[in-house]
C-alpha positions as CSV (number, residue, x, y, z in Angstrom):
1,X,-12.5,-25.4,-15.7
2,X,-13.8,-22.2,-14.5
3,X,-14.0,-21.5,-10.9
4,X,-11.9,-20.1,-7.8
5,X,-8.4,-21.1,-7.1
6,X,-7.0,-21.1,-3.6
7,X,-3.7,-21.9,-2.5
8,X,-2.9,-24.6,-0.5
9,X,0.9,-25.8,1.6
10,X,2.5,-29.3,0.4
11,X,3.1,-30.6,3.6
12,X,5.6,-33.4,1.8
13,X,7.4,-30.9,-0.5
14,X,8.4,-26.9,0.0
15,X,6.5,-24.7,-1.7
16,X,2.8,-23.9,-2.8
17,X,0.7,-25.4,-5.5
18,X,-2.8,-24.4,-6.7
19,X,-6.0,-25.9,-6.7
20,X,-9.6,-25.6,-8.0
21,X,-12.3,-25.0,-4.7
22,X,-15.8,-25.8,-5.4
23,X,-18.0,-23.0,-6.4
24,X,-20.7,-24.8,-4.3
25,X,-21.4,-23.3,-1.2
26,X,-23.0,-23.6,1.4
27,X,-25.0,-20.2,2.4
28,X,-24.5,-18.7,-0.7
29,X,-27.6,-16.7,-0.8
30,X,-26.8,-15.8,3.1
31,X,-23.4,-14.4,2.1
32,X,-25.0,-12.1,-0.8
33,X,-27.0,-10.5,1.3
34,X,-30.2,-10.9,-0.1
35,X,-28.7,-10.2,-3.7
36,X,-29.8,-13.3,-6.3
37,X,-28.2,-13.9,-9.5
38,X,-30.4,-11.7,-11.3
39,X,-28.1,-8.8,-9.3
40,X,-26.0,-9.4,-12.0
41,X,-26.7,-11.3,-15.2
42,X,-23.4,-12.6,-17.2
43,X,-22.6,-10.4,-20.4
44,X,-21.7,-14.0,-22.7
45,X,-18.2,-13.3,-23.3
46,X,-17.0,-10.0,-22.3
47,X,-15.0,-11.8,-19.5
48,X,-15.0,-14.9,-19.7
49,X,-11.8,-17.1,-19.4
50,X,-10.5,-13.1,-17.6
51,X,-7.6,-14.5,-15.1
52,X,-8.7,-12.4,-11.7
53,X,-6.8,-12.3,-8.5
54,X,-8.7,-11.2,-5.1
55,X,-6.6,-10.3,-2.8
56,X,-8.9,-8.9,0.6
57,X,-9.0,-10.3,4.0
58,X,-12.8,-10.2,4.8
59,X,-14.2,-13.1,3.8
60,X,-17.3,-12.0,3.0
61,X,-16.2,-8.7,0.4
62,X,-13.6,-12.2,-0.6
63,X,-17.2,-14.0,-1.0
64,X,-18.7,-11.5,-3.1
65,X,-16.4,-11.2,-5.8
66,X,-15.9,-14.3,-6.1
67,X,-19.6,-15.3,-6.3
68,X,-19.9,-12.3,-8.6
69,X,-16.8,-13.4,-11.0
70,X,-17.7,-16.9,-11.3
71,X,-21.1,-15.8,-12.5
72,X,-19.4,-14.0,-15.5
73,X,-17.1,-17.3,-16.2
74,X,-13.6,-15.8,-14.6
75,X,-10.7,-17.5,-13.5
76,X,-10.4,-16.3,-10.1
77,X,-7.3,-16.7,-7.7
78,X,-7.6,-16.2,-3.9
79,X,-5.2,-14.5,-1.0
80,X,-6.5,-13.0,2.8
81,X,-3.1,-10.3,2.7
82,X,-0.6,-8.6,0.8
83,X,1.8,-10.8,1.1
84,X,-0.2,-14.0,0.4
85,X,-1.0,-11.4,-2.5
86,X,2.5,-10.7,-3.9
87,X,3.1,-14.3,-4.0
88,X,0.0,-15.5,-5.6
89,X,0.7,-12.9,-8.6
90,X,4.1,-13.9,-9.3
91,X,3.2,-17.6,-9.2
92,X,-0.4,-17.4,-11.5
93,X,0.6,-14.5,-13.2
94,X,-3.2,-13.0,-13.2
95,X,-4.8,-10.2,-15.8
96,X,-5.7,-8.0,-13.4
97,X,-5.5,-8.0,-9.7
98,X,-8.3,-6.5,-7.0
99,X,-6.8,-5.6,-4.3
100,X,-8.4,-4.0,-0.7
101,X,-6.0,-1.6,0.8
102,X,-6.4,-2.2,4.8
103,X,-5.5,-5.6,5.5
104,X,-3.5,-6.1,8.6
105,X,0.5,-7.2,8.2
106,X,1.3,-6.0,4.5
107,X,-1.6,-3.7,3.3
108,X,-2.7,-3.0,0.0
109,X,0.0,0.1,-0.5
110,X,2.8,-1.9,0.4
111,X,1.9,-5.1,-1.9
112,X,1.3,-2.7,-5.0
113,X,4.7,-1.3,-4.5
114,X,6.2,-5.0,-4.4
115,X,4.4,-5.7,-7.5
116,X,5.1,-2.7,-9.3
117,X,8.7,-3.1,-8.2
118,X,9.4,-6.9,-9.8
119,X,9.9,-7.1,-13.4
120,X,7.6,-9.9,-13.6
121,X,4.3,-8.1,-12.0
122,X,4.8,-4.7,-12.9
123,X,2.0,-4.7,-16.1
124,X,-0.5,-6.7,-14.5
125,X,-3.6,-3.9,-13.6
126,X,-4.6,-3.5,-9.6
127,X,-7.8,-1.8,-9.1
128,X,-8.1,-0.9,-5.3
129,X,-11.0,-2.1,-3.2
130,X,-12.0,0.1,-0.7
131,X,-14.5,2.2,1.9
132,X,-12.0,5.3,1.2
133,X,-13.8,8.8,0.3
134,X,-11.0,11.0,1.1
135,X,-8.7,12.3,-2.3
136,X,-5.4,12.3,0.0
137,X,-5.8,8.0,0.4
138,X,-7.1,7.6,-3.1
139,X,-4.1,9.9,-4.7
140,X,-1.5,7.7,-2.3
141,X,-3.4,4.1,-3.8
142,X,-2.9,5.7,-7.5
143,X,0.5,7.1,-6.1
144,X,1.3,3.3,-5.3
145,X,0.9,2.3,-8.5
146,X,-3.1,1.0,-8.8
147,X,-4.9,2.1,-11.7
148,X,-8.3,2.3,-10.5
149,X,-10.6,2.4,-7.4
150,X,-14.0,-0.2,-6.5
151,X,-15.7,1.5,-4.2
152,X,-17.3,-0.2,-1.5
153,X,-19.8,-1.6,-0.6
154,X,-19.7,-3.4,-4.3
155,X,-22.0,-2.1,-7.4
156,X,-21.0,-5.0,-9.5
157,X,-21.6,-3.4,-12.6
158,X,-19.2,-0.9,-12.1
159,X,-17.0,-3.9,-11.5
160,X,-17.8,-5.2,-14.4
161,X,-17.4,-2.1,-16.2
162,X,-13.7,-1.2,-14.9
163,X,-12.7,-4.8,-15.4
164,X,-13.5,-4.3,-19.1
165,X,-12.1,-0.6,-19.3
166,X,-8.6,-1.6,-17.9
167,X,-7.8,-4.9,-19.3
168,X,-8.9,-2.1,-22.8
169,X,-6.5,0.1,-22.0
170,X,-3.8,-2.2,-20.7
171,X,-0.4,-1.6,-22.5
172,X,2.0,-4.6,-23.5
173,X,4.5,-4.2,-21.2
174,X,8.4,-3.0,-22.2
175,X,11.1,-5.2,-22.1
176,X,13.1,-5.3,-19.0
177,X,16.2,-3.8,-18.8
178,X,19.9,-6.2,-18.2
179,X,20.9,-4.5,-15.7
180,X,20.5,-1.7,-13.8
181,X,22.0,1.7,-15.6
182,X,24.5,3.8,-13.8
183,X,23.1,4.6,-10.6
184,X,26.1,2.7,-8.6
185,X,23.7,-0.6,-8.3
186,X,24.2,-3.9,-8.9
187,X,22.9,-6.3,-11.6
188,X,21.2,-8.0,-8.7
189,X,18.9,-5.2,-8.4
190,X,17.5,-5.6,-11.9
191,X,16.0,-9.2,-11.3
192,X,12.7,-10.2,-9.5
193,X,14.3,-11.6,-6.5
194,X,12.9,-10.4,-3.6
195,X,15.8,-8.1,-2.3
196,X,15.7,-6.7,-5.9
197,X,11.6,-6.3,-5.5
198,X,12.6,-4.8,-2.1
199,X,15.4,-2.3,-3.5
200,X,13.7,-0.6,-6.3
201,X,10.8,-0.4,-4.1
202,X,12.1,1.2,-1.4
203,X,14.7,3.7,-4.0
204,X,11.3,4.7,-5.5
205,X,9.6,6.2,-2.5
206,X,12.8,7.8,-1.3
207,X,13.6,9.7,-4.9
208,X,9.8,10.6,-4.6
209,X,10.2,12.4,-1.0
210,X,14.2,13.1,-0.7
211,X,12.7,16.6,0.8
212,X,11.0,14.3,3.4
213,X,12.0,10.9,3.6
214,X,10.5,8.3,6.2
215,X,12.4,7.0,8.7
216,X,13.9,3.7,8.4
217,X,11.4,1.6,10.1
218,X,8.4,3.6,8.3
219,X,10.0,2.9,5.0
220,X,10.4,-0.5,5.7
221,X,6.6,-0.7,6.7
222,X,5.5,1.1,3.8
223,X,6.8,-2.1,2.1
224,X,5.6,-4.7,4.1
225,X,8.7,-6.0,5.7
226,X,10.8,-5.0,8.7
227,X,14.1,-2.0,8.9
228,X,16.4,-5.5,9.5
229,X,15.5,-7.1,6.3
230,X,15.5,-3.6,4.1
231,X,18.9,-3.0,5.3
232,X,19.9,-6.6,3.9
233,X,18.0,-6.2,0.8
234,X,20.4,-3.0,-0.1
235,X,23.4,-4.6,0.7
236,X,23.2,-7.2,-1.3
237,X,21.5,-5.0,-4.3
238,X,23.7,-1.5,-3.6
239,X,26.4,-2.3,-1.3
240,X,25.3,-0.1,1.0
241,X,22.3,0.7,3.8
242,X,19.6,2.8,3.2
243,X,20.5,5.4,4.9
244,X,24.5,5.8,2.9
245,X,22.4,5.0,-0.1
246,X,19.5,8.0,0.6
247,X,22.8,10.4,1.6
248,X,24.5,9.7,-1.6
249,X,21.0,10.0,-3.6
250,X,20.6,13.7,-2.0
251,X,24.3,14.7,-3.0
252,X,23.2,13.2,-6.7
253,X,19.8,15.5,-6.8
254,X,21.3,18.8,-5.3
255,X,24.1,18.6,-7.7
256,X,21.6,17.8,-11.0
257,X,19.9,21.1,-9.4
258,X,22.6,22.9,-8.9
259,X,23.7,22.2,-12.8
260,X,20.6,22.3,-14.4
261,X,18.1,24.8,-12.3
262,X,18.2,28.7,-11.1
263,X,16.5,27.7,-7.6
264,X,18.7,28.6,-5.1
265,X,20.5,27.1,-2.6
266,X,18.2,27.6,0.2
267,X,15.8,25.9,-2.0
268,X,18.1,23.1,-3.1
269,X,19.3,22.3,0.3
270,X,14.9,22.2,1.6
271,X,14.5,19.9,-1.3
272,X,16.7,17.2,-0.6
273,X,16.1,16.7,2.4
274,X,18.6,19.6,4.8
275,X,16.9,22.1,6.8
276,X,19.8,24.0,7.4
277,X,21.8,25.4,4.4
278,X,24.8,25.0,6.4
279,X,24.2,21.5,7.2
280,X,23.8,20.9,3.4
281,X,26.9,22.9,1.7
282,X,28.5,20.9,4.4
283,X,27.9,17.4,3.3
284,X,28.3,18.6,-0.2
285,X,32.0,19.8,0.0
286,X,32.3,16.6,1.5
287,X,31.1,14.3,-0.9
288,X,32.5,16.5,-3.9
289,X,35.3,18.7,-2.7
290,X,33.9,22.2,-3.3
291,X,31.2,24.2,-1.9
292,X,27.7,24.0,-4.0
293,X,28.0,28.1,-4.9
294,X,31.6,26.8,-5.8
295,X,29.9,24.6,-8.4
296,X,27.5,26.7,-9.4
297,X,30.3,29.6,-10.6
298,X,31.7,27.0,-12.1
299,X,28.8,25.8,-14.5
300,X,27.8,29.8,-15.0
301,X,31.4,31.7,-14.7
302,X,29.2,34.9,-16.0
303,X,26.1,34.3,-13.8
């Protein structure tokens, strides 16, 4: 049966189950604001049976897709937040996912990281809903890993339209690795628990910015959780915090520079993260036992 989903608590067992809501309702016409049907006549078959989650926390944007989805025969799943979203996605495993970016609690950024970050979400296309006109919030939603932008308020052809153009493009996704590959992690970290969602998360956006990494609280925000349960997350996954874990990340980078770049070490030391070039040949004797111009000879004895 075509329709919405929504999900709804067990209160006899744990955990969540899905069921089909009405496409009935009351006010409909209200809701659309003055838009009929005729707003946006069904293509037969372009995308129908299309497995569509809709994850935004105004109920009336939530109202409209769904209105406007069921009208071209989609499956369509519901959440109000990012969270709600994450879990939804892993549980229903949609074909693409729309996805508003300001939601209160875990936002739009944060819950395309998560899903990006777990093996079993990673391929699954998230379009962004949003208001946004500024380049520097769409670059940090494509940054995020979404493929696309909806811009609101809704033209529904252009939904339409980017529905059909990424589920086109959409590549069959790579096998997972086993395990994680010599970067001192655990096997932990390669699964889609939620520390391991957490983990590579997280280790993404600090590779990304090791010249300016947020602090730990920001971090953890950035991923919709709290500095408490990032910290745990690593531990289990690295054996370490976040911040050994970002230290011994810079000493990794600076020394692939160092071997494999001219820059400097001014410029070495700025991009992972040290202000002060004393600060940073510092920390580097101490993690490998000689100074970084010490290495440096040692790669190019004739430079």
């Amino acid at each position: 049966m075509h329709g919405t989903f929504a999900a709804r608590k067990n209160i006899h067992k744990t955990g969540t189950v899905l069921s089909p809501v009405t496409n009935a309702r009351t006010g409909r016409h209200e809701r659309m604001r003055g838009m009929n049907d005729a707003s946006y006549p069904p293509v037969p078959g372009q995308l129908a049976g299309l497995r569509v989650l809709v994850v935004e926390d105004r109920p009336e944007d939530r109202m409209l897709l769904v209105d406007f989805l069921t009208s071209q025969d989609c499956r369509v799943y519901v959440a109000e937040d990012g969270n709600d979203g994450y879990r939804k996605a892993q549980l229903v495993q949609p074909d693409i996912i729309l996805m508003d970016v300001n939601m209160p609690g875990c936002d739009g950024l944060a819950a395309c990281r998560l899903l990006k970050a777990d093996q079993a979400t990673r391929a699954i296309p998230i379009l962004f809903l949003t208001a946004a006109s500024l380049p520097g919030e769409r670059v940090a939603g494509l940054s995020a890993g979404a493929v696309d932008y909806v811009a609101k308020p809704f033209d529904f052809e252009e939904v339409r339209l980017r529905l059909l153009i990424h589920l086109r493009v959409t590549p069959t996704p790579a096998p997972a690795p086993a395990a994680a590959v010599n970067d001192g992690t655990s096997a932990v970290a390669a699964g889609s628990s939620l520390d391991g969602v957490l983990f590579r998360a997280a280790r993404k956006l600090l590779r990304e910015r090791l010249d300016h990494t947020p602090e730990l609280v920001a971090l953890a925000q950035a991923l919709g959780t709290n500095a408490r349960r990032l910290n745990q997350a690593f531990r289990r996954c690295a054996g370490t915090t976040v911040f050994e874990f970002l230290r011994e990340e810079r000493m990794r980078e600076a020394r692939r520079l160092l071997c494999e770049t001219g820059l400097d070490i001014q410029a070495i030391s700025q991009a992972v993260g040290f202000g002060n070039r004393g600060n940073f040949s510092t920390a580097f004797r101490e993690r490998f036992g000689m100074a970084p111009t010490a290495l440096r000879q040692e790669q190019d004895p004739h430079g």
